[in-house]
N, C-alpha and C positions, 0 to 999 in steps of 0.2 A: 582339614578338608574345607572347602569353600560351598557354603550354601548360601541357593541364590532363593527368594521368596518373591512371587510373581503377585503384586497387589497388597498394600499395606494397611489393611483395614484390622480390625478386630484381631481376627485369630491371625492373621500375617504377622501382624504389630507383633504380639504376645508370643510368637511361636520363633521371632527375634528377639523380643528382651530373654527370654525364657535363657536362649541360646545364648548369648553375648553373657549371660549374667554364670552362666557354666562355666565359659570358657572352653576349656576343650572339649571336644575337640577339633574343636572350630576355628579353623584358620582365619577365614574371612567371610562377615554375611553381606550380600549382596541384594538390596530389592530395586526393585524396578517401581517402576512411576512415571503416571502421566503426569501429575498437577505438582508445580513446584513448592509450594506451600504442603503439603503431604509428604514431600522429600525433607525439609527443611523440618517439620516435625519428630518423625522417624531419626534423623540424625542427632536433634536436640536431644530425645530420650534414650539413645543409645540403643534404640532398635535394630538399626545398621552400622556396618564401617565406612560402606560407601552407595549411594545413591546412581542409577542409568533410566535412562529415558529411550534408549533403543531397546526393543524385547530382544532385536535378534545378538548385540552387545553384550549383552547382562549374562547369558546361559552359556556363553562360548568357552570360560575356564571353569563352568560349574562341576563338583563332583556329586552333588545334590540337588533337582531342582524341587521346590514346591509351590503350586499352584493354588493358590489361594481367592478366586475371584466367583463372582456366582455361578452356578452349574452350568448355564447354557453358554458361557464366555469360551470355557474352556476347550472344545472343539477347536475353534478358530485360532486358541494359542497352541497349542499343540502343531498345528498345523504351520504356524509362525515361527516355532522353534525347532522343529522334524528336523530340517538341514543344519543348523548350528550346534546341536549338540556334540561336545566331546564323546569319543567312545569309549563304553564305559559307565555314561553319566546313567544314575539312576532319576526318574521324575517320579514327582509324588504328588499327591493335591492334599485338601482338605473340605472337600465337597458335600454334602449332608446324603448324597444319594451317589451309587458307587456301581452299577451294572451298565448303565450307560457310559458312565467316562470310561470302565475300562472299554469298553467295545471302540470307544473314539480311538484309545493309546493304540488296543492293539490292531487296529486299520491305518494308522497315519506315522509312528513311533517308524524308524530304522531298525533293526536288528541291533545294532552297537548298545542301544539303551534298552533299560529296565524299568518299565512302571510297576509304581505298589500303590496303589489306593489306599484313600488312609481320609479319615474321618475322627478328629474329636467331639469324644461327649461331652462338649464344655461350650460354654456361650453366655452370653447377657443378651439384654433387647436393646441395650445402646451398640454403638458402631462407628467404624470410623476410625484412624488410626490413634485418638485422642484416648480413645476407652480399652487403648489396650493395655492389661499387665503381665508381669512376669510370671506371675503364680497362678495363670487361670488355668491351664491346665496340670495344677498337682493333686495329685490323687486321684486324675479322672481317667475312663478308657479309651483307650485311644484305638479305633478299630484298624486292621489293616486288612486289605484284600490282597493281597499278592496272586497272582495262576500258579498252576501246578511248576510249568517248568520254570521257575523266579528262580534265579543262582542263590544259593545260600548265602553266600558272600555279600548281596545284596542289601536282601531281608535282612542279616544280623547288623548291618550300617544303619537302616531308616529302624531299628527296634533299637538300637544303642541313642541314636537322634531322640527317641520319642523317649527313652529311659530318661534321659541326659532332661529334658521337658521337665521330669516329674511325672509323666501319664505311666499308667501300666497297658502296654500294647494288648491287641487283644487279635487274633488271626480269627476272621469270618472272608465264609463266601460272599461273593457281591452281593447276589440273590438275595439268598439269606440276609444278610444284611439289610439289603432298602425295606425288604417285608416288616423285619424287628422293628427299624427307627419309625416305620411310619404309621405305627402304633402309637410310640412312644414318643415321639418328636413332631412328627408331620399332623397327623390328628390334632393334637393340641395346642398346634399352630392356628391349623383352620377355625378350633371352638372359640380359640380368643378372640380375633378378627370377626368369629361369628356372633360370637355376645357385644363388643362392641360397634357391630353394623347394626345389631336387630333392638339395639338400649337407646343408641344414639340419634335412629335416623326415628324413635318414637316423640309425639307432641310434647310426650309432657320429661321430656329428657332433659332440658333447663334445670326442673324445680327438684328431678331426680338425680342428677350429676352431686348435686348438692349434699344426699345421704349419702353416696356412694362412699364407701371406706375398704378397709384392708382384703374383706372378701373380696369385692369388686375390684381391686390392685390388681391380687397376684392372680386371680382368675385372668385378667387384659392384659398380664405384663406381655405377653408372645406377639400380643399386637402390635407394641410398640418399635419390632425390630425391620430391620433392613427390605422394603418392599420389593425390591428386585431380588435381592437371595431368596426371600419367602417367596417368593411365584414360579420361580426357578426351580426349587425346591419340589414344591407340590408339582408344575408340568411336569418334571423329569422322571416323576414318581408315581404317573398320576395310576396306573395301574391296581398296584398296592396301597395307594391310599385311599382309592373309590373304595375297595374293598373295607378296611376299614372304618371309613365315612358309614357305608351301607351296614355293618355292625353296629354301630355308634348310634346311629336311627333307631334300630329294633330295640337297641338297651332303652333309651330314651323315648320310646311308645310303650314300654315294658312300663315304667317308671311313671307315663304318664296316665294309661290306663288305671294302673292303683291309686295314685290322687284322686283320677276321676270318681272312680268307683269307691272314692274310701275306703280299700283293703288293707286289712290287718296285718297286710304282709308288707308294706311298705317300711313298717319298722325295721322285719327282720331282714330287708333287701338292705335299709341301710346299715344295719348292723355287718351284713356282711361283706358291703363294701367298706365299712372301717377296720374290722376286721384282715381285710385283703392288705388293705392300704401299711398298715402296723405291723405287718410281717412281712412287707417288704423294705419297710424303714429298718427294721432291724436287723434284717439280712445286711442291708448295703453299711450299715456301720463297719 
């Protein structure tokens, strides 16, 4: 089968070598690309077989497409690709937010084709087709949306694709879905960007950059990623993630309140968020 990957960055890159490195059952992977030095990359590491520069070229023998580019791109390609797909073809993306692209597939999509949404929980704060590898998605979930009526036949090609990854697929509603990640993703996006706007744009941030060590790392790593995916990410979302922003506040006036007041019970708030935190390390093992 021929899968074609719309945008070769990060998870594009990785969700080609991943493929290429299986083999079957993958006839031929095909990505698209506007920058020819991002072609020439791609092909060096074996992320592709062969490299296009028309979107509407690339999709025309595909029996798989996925879309790989920031949330709010996607519309437009969809819409770019609606008349050239073969029928039959199934699209899929890899978007971090999943209620809104389906609504785009199912208003702009033909009938001939199949969208399934599809989200890996996998990533780094680097980016770029240079940061991509073969094993980033093993062992991780790989979410998929599908609708009610999605052909079976469908679903069990893009859950063999994601097997074939290494990920273990995982069927959630869209809904459902943006609510979950952006707890768990999108929030912790915004704290990083937010500790490092509120450290950095301070006086004495020079002399304090300086102690900064591994707390201060993996706290800011989320800042350090992709600025158009991350604002893409949070507009597309912003719904359910105001909501949990607006949680995030009350826990942290909670939090601030007992410093203030010197409460006893600061201890046992943080005991029980270490607590929380250690049983779900140990679940995920």
């Amino acid at each position: 089968m021929q899968v074609v990957i719309i945008g070769l960055g990060l998870i594009g890159g990785s969700i080609g070598l991943a493929l290429k490195q299986q083999g079957k059952p993958t006839r031929e992977v095909v990505g698209y690309v506007r920058r020819p030095e991002v072609a020439t990359a791609a092909l060096e590491m074996g992320a592709i077989d062969r490299a296009e520069t028309s979107l509407e070229a690339t999709v025309k023998e595909a029996d798989i497409v996925v879309i790989c580019t920031p949330v709010l791109t996607i519309k437009e390609i969809l819409s770019r690709i609606a008349d050239h797909l073969p029928d039959g073809c199934i699209v899929s993306d890899a978007a971090s937010t999943k209620f809104q692209v389906m609504q785009w597939a199912h208003e702009i999509l033909p009938p001939s084709a199949t969208f399934i949404g599809g989200h890996p929980m996998a990533g780094k704060e680097l980016y770029g087709i240079e940061a991509a590898e073969a094993g980033l998605f093993r062992g991780c979930t790989y979410c998929l949306t599908p609708e009610r009526k999605t052909p079976s036949e469908a679903l069990d090609k893009v859950i063999n694709m994601v097997e074939i990854m290494g990920a273990v697929p995982l069927l959630v509603d869209a809904r459902e879905h943006d609510d979950l990640v952006a707890g768990i993703s999108h929030l912790p996006l915004l704290l990083s960007a937010a500790l490092v706007s509120s450290t950095a744009k301070d006086p004495s941030w020079q002399r304090m950059s300086r102690l900064a060590a591994s707390g201060y790392r993996d706290l800011s790593r989320l800042a350090s990623g992709n600025p158009q995916v991350n604002a893409d990410i949070c507009l597309s979302n912003s719904q359910a993630l105001l909501r949990w922003v607006d949680k995030f506040k009350r826990e942290l006036d909670n939090y601030r309140q007992m410093v203030e007041d010197g409460d006893e019970n600061l201890l046992k708030t943080l005991a029980g968020a270490k607590r929380a935190r250690q049983k779900w390390l140990n679940e995920a093992k």
